[in-house]
N, C-alpha and C positions, 0 to 999 in steps of 0.2 A: 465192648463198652460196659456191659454187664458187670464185671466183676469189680472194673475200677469204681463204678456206681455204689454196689455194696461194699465196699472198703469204706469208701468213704463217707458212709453215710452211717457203718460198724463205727469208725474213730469216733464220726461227731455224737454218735450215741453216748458213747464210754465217756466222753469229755461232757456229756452231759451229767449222767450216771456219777461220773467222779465230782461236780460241782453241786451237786444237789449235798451229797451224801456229807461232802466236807463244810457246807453250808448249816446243813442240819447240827454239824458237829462243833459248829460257832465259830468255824473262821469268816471273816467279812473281809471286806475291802480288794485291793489290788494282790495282796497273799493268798484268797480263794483263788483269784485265778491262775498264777504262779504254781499254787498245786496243785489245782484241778490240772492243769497243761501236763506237769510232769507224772501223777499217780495215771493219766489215762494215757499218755504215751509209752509207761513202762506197762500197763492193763493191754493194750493192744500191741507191743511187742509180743508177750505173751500168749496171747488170746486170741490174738488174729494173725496167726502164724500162714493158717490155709490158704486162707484170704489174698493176702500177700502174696502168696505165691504166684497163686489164680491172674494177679494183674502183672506180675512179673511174667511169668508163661505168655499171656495176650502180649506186652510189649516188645518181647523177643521175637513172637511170630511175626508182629507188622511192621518189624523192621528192618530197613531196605538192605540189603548185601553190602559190605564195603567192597569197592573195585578199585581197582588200579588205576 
């Protein structure tokens, strides 16, 4: 559960970090968050590569066998 914990706790950071920054930089309205949404989702493509992983590995391990 750890890792999916820090991922997503990594996005909502970046998505914050991206909204402040482009706030400061005079966008308002419903287009702040339009880019804030898209600069921290390409930020965390990027950036949270590990991470990613880390919850990808835990969901492979706890999932059940496909059977016949």
């Amino acid at each position: 559960m750890r890792p999916v914990v820090v991922y997503t706790l990594s996005r909502l950071g970046l998505f914050a970090v991206a909204l402040a920054v482009l706030y400061l930089l005079g966008l308002r309205t419903f287009w702040l968050l339009i880019a804030a949404f898209l600069v921290s989702g390409l930020a965390s493509y990027v950036l949270l590569s590990k991470q990613r992983d880390a919850v990808s590995a835990q969901m492979a391990q706890k999932r059940p066998p496909v059977g016949n």
